[in-house]
NUDO-960308 format. One record per residue (C-alpha): residue number from 1; residue in three letters; x, y, z. Coordinates in pm, 1 decimal, decimal comma, padded with zeros to 6 digits. Each point is the difference from the previous one (the first is absolute). Last residue first. Layout:
# residues N
+-----+--------+----------+----------+----------+
! num ! residu !        x !        y !        z !
+-----+--------+----------+----------+----------+
! NUM !    ALA !        X !        Y !        Z !
...
+-----+--------+----------+----------+----------+
***
This chain:
# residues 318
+-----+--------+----------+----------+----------+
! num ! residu !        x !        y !        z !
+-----+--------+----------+----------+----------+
! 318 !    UNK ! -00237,9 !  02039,0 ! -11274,4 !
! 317 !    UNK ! -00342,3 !  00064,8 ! -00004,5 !
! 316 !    UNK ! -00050,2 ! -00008,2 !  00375,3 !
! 315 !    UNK !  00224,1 !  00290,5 !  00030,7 !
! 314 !    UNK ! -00155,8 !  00202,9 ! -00259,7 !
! 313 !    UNK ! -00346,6 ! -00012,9 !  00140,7 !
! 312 !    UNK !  00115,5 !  00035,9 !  00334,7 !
! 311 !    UNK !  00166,4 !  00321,6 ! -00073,4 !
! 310 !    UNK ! -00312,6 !  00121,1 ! -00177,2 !
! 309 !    UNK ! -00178,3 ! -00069,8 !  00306,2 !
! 308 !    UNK !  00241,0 !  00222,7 !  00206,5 !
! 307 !    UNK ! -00092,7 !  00308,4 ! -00285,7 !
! 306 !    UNK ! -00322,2 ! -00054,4 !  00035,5 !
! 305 !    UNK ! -00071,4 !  00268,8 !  00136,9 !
! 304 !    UNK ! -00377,5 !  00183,7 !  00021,7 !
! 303 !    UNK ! -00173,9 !  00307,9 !  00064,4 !
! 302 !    UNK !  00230,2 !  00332,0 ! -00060,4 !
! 301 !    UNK !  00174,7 ! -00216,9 ! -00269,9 !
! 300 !    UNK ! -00353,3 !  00017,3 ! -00184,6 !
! 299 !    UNK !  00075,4 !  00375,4 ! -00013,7 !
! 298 !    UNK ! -00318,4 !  00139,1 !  00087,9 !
! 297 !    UNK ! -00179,7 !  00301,0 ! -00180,4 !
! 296 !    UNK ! -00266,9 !  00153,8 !  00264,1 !
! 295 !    UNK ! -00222,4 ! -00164,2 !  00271,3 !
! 294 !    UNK ! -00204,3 !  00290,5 !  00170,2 !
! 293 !    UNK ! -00278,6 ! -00091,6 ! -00212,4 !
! 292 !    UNK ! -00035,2 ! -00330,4 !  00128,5 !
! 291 !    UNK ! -00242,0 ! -00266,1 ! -00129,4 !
! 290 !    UNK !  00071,5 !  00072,9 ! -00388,3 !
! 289 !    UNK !  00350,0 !  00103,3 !  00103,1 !
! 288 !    UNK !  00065,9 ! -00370,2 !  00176,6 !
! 287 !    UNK ! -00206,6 ! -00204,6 ! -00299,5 !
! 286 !    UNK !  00264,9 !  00155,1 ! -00218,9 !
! 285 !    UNK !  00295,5 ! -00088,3 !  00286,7 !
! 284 !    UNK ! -00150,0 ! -00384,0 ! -00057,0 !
! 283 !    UNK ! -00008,0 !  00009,2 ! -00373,7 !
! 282 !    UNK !  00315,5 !  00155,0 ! -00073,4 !
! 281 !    UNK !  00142,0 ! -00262,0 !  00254,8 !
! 280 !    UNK ! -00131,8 ! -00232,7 ! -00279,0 !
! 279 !    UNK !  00187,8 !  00160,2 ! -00264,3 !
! 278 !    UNK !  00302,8 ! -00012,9 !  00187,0 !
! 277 !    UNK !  00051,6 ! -00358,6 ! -00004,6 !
! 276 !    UNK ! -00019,1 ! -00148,3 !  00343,2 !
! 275 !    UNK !  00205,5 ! -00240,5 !  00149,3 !
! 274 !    UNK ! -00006,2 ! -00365,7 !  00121,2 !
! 273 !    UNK !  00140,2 ! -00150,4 ! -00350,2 !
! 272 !    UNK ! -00279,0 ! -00064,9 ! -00152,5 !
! 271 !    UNK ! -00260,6 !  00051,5 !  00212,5 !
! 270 !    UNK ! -00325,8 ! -00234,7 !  00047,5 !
! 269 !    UNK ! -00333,9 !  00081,7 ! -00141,0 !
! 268 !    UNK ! -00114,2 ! -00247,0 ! -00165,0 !
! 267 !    UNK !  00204,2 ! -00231,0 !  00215,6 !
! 266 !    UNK ! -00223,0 !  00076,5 !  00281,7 !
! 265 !    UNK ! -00322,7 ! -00119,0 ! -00180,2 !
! 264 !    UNK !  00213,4 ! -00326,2 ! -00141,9 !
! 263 !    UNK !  00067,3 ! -00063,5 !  00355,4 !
! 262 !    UNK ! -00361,9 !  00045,5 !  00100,2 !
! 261 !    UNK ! -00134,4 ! -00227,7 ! -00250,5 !
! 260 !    UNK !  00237,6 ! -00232,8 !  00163,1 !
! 259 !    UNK ! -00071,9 !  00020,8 !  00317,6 !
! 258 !    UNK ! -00342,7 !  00007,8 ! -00027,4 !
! 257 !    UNK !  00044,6 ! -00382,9 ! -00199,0 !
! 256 !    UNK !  00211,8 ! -00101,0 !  00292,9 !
! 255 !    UNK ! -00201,7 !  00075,2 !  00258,4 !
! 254 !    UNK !  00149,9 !  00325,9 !  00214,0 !
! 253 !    UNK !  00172,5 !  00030,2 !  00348,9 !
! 252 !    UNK !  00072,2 !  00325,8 ! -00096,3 !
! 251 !    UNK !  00388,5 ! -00090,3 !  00097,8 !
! 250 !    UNK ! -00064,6 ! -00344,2 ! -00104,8 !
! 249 !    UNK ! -00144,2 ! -00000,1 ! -00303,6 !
! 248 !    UNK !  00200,4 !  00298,1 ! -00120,7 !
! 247 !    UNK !  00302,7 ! -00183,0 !  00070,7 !
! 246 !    UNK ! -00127,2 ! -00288,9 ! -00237,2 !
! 245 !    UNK ! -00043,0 !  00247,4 ! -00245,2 !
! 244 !    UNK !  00353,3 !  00084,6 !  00023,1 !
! 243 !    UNK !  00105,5 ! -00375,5 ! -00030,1 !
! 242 !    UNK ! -00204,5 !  00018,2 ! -00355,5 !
! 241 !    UNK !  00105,4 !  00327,8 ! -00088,4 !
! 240 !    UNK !  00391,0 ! -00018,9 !  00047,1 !
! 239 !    UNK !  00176,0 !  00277,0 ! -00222,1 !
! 238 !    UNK ! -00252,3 !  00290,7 !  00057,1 !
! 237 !    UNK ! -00037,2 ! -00033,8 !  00363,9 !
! 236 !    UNK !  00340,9 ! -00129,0 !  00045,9 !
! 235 !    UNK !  00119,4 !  00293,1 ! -00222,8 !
! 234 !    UNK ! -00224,0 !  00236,5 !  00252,5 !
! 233 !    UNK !  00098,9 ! -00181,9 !  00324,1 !
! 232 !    UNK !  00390,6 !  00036,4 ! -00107,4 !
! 231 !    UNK ! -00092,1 !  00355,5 ! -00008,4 !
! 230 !    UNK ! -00161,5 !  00018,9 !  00365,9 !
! 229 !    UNK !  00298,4 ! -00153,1 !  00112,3 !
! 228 !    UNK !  00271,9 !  00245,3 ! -00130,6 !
! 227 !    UNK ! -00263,7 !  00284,4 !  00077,7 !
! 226 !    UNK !  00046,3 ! -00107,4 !  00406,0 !
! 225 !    UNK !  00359,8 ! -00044,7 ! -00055,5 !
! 224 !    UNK !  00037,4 !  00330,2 ! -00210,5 !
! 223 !    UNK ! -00183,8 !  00238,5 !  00309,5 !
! 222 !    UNK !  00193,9 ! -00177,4 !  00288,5 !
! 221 !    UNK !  00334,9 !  00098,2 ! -00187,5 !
! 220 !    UNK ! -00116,0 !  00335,9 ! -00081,0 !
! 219 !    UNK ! -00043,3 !  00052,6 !  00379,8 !
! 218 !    UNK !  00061,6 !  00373,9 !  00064,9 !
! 217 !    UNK ! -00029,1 !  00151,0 ! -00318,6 !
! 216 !    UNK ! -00357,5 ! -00251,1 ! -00138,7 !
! 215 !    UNK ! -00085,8 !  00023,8 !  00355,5 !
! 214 !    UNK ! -00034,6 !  00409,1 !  00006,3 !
! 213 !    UNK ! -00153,6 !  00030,7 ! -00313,4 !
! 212 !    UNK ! -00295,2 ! -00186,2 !  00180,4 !
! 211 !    UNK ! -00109,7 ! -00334,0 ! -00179,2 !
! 210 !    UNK ! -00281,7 ! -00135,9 ! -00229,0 !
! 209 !    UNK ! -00145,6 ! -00295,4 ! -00146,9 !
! 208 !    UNK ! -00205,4 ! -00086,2 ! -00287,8 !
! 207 !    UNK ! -00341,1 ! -00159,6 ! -00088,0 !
! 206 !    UNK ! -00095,5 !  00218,6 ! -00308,8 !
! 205 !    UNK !  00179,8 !  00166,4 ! -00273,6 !
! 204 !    UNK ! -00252,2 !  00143,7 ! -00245,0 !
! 203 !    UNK ! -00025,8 ! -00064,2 ! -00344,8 !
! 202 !    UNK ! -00316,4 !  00048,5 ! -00140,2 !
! 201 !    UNK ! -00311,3 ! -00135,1 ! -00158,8 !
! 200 !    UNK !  00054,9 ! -00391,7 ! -00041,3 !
! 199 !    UNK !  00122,6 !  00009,6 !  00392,8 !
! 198 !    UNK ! -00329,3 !  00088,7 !  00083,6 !
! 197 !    UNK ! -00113,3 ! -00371,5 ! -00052,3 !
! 196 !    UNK ! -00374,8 !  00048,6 ! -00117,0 !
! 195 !    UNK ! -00356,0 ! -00189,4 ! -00011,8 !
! 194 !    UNK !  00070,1 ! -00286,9 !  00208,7 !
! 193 !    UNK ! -00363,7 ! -00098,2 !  00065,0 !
! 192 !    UNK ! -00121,7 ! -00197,1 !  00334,2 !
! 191 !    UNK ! -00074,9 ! -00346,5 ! -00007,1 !
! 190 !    UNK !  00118,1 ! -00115,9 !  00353,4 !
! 189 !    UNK !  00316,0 ! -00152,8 ! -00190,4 !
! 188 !    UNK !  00051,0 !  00385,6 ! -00133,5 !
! 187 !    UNK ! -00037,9 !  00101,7 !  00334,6 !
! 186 !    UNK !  00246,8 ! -00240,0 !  00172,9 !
! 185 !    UNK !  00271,8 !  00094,8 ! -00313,3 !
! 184 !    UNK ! -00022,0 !  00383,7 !  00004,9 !
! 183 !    UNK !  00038,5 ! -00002,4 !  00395,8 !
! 182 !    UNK !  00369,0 ! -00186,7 ! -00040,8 !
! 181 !    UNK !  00114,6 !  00197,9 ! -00132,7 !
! 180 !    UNK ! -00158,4 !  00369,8 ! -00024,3 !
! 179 !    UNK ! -00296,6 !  00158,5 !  00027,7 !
! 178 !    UNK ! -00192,9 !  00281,6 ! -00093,2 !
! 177 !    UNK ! -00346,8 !  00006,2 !  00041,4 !
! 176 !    UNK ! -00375,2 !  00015,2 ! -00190,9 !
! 175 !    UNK ! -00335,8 !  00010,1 !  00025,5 !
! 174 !    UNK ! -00031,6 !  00110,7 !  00380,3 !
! 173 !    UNK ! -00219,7 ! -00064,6 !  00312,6 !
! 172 !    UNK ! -00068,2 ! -00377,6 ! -00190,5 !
! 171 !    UNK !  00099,4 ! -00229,5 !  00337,8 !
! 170 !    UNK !  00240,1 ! -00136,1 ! -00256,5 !
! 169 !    UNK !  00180,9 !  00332,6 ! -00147,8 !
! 168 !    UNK !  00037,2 !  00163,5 !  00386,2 !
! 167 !    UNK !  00174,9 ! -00322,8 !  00124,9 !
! 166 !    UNK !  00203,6 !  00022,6 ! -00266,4 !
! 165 !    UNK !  00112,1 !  00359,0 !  00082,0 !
! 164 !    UNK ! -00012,1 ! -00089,5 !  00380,9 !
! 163 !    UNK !  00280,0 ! -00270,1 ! -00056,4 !
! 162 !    UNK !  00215,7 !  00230,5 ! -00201,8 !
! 161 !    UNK ! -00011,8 !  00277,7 !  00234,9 !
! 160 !    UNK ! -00137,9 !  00311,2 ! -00009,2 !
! 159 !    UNK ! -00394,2 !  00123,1 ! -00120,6 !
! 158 !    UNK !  00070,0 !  00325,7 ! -00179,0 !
! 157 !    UNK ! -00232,8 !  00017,0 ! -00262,3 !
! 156 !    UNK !  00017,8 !  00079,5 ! -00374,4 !
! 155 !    UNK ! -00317,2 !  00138,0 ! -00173,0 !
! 154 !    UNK !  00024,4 ! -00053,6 ! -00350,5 !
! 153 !    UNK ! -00077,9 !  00204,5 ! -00268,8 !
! 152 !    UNK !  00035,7 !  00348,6 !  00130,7 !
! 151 !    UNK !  00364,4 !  00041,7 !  00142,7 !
! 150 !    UNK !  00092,2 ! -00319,3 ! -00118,3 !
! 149 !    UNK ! -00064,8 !  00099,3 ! -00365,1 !
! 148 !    UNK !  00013,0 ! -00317,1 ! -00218,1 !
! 147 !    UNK !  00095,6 ! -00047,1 ! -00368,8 !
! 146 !    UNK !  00228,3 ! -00318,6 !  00092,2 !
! 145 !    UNK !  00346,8 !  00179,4 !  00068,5 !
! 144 !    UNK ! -00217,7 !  00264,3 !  00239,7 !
! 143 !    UNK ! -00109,2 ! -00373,7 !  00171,3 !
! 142 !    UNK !  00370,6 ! -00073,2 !  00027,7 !
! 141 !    UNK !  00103,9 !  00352,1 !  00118,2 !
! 140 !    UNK ! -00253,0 ! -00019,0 !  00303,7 !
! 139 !    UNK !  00071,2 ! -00325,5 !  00093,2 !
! 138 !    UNK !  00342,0 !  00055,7 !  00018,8 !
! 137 !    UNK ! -00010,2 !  00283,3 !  00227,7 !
! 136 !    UNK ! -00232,4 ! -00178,4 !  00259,8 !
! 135 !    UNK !  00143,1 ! -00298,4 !  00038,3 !
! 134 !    UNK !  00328,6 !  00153,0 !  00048,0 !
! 133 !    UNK ! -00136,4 !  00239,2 !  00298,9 !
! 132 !    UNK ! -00110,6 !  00347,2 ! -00093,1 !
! 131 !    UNK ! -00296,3 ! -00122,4 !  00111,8 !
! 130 !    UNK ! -00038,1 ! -00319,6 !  00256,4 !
! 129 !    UNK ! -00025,2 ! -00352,2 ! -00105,7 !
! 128 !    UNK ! -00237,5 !  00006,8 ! -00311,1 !
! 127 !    UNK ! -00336,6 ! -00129,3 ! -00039,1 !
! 126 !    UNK ! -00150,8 !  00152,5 ! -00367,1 !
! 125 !    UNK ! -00438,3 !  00049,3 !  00012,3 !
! 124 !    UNK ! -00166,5 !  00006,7 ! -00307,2 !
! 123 !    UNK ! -00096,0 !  00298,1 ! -00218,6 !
! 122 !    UNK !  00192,6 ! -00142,9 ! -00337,6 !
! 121 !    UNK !  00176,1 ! -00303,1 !  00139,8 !
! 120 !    UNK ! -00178,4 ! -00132,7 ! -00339,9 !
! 119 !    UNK !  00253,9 !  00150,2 ! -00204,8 !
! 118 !    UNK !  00287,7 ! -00241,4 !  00196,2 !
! 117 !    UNK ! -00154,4 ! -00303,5 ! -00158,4 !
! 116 !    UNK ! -00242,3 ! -00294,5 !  00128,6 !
! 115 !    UNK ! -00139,7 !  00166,2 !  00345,0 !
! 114 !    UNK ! -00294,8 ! -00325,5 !  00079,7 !
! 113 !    UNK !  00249,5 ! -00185,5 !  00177,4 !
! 112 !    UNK !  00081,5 !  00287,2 !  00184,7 !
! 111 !    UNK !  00360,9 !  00130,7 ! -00051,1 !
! 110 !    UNK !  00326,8 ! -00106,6 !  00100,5 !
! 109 !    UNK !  00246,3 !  00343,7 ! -00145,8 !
! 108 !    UNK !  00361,0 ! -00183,3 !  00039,8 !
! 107 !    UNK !  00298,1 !  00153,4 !  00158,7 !
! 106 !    UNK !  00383,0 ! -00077,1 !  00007,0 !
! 105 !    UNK !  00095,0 !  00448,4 ! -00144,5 !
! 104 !    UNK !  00266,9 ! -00112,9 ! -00222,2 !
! 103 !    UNK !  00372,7 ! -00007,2 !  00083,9 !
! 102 !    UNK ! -00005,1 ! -00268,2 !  00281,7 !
! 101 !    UNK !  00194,2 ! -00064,3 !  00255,0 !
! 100 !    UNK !  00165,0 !  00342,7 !  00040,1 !
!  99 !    UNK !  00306,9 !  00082,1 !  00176,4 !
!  98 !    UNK !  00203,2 !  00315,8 !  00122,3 !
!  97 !    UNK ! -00257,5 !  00261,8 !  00157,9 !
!  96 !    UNK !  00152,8 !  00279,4 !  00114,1 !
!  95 !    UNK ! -00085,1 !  00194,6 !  00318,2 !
!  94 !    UNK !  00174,2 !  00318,8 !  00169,6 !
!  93 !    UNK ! -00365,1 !  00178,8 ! -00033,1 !
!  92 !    UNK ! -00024,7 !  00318,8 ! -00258,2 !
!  91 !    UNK ! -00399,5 !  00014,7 ! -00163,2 !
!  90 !    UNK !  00165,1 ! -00208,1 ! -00264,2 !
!  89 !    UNK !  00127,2 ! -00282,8 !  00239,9 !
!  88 !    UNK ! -00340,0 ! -00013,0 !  00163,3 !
!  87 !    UNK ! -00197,2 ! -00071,6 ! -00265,9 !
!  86 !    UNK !  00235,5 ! -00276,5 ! -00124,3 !
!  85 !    UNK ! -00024,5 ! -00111,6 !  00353,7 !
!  84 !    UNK ! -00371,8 ! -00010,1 ! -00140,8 !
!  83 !    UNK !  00056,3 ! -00262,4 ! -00230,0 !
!  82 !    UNK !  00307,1 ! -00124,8 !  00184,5 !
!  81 !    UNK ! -00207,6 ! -00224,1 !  00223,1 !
!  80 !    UNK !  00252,5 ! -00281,8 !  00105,4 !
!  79 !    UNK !  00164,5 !  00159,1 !  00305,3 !
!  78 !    UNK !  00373,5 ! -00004,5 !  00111,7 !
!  77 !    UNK !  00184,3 !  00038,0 !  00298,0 !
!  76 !    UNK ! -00238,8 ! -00038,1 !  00271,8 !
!  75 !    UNK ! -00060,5 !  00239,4 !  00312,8 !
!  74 !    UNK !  00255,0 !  00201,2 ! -00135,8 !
!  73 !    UNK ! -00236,6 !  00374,8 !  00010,0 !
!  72 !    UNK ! -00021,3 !  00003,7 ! -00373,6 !
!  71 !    UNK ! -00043,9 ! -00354,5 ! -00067,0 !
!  70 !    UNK ! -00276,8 ! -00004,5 !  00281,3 !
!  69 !    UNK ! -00178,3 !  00311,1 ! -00120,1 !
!  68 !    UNK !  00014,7 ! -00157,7 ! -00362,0 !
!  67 !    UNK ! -00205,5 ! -00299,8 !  00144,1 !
!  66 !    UNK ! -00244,8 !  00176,5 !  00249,3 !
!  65 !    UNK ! -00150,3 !  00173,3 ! -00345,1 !
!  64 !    UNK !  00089,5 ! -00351,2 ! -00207,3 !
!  63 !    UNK ! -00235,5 ! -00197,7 !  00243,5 !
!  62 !    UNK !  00263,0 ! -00252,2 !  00182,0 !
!  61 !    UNK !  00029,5 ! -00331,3 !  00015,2 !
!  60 !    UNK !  00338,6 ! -00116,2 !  00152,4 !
!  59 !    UNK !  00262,1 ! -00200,0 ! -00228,2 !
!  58 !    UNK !  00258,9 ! -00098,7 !  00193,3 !
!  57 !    UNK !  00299,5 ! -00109,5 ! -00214,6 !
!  56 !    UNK !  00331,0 ! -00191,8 !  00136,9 !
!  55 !    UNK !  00266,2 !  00093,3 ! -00211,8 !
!  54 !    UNK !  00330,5 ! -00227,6 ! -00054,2 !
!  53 !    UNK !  00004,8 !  00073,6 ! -00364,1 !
!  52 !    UNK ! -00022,4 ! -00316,1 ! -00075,2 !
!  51 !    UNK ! -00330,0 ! -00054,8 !  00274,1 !
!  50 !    UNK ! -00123,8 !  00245,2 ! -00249,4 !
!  49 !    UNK !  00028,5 ! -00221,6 ! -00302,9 !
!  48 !    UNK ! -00095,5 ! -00290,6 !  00255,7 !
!  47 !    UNK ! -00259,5 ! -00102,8 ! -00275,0 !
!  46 !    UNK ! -00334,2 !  00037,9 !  00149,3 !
!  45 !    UNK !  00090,5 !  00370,6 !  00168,1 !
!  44 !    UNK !  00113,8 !  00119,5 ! -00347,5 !
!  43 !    UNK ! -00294,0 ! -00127,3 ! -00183,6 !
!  42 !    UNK ! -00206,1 !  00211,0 !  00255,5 !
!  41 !    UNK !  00197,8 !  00290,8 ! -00137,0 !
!  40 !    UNK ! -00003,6 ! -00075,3 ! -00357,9 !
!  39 !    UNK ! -00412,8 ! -00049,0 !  00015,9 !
!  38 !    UNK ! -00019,0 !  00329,1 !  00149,6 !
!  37 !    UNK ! -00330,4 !  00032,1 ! -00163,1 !
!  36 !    UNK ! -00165,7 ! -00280,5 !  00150,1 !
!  35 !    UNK ! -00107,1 !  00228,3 !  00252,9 !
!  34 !    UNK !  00135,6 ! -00059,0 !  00319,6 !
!  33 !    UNK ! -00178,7 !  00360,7 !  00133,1 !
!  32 !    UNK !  00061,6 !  00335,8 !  00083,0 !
!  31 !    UNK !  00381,2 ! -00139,6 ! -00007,2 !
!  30 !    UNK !  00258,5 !  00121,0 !  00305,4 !
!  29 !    UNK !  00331,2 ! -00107,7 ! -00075,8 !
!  28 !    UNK !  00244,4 ! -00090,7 !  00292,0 !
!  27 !    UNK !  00347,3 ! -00099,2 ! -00009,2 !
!  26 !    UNK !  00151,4 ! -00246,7 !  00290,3 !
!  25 !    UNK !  00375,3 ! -00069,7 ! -00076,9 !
!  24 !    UNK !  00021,3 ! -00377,0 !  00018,0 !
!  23 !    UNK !  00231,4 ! -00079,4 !  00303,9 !
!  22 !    UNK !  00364,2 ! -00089,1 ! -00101,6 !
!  21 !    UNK !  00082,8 ! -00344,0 ! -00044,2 !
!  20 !    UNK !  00288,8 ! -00083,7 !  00223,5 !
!  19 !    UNK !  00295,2 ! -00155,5 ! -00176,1 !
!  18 !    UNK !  00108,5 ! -00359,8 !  00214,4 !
!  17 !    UNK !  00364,8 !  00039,0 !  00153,1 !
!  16 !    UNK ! -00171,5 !  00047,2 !  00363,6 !
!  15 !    UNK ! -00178,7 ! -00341,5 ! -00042,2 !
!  14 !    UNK !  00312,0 ! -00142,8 ! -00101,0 !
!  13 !    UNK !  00187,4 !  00093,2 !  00305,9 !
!  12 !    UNK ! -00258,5 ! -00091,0 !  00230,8 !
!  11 !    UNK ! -00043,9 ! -00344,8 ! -00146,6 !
!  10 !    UNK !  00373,2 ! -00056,4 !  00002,2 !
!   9 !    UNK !  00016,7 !  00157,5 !  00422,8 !
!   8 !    UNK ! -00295,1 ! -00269,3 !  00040,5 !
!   7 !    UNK !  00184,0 ! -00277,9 ! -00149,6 !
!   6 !    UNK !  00312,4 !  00079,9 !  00229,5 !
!   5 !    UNK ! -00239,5 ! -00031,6 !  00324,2 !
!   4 !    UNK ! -00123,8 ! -00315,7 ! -00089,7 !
!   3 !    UNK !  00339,4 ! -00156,2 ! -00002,9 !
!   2 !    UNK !  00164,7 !  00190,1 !  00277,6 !
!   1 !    UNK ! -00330,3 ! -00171,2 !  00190,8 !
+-----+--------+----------+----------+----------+
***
């Protein structure tokens, strides 16, 4: 019994002397949808790269109107739809968007079978997710890049989601529709016509994420953890294409041909370094003023920071 009872005092003792873990820290990030976009981020979930960082990441689905009102009101920490947080930022909300996936607008132009080049959009119907949305503003540059007015040319329609776009192409209500991975793949492989990757006619930072002013002071730390991860999903991204393709396969639940053609899609696109260059956030506060009128000259510090990001850059480098 003295026996028995000694073993148990041990066990107790080395129990106690065993580190506790500490609980994940629970972040949430509403997305308007798990577009294939945030590539890095999903990456970052697969690999453990947030799991690193000990952050445990809810992603709720939000439409980016009820989105920014969450960020704004704490409901979630961060948001990915920073084109119109962009928006936002200029008009004067706390908000700053401090990562981009992708530095080129991640859309294709599927067309008809019978639609074989962008002239012959020419008085045809243009599916785009809602206006002044990103969908929206690149198409309309891209077709003025190929000789087209899309004020009198074509008529672009606001139809929503993804899924209701290509709906909207097959059942024939409308000739054309922007998509993005992995959408462009299924309707090329049900014969429809890739006539135009937007990202050939501007830059334009797409797929990022945003924060309040108030949690990049407060809880800097939180804020370079969460980028730390979504960077090393980037290089991974970049760096690793064959087990990253495999990711997409599973996280889109994708064949492995789709998957693929969708990676390379992405990686079209894909940032650099998970920044902007200024000459694309030219492009989104000129799209701003030609929407707005009340928007004036910005300072592109007014709607972004990467100045945490950059610190990540560097420190991974070393």
């Amino acid at each position: 019994m003295t026996r028995n009872i000694f073993l148990r005092l041990i066990l107790a003792s080395t129990l106690l002397a065993l580190p506790v873990s500490a609980a994940a820290e629970k972040v949430r990030l509403a997305l308007p949808s798990r577009s294939m976009g945030y590539l890095p981020m999903f990456i970052a979930l697969h690999r453990g790269f947030l799991k690193d960082e000990n952050l445990d990441l809810e992603l709720p689905a939000l439409l980016p109107n009820i989105a920014h009102n969450a960020l704004l009101s704490g409901e979630v920490e961060y948001h990915g739809v920073a084109d119109s947080a962009l928006r936002l930022a200029a008009k004067g909300a706390p908000l700053k968007s401090i990562f981009f996936s992708a530095r080129l607008p991640n859309y294709f132009v599927m067309a008809k079978p019978s639609i074989r080049t962008v002239s012959e959009l020419r008085g045809k119907l243009l599916a785009v997710s809602r206006f002044g949305g990103t969908t929206d503003l690149a198409a309309r540059v891209a077709l003025q890049a190929n000789g087209l007015d899309p004020q009198k040319d074509v008529t672009l329609i606001m139809i929503g989601l993804g899924n209701t776009r290509n709906a909207a192409l097959i059942a024939g209500s409308v000739d054309a529709n922007i998509a993005n991975p992995p959408d462009n793949s299924m309707l090329k492989q049900k014969g429809f016509r890739e006539l135009l990757f937007l990202g050939d006619a501007m830059e334009f930072p797409s797929n990022g994420f945003t924060t309040t002013e108030k949690r990049l002071t407060e809880n800097r730390d939180q804020v370079k953890r969460l980028l730390r991860a979504f960077y090393r999903g980037l290089l991974f991204s970049r760096d690793n294409p064959e087990e990253s393709i495999k990711i997409v396969e599973r996280e889109w639940k994708l064949d492995p041909a789709t998957a693929r053609d969708s990676y390379q899609s992405i990686m079209k696109a894909a940032s650099r370094d998970g920044a902007s260059s200024d000459a694309g956030l030219k492009v989104h506060v000129k799209l701003m003023q030609q929407s707005d009128k009340t928007i004036g000259d910005i300072a592109l510090n007014k709607i972004v920071d990467f100045r945490v990001l950059e610190e990540v850059r560097k420190e991974t480098a070393r």
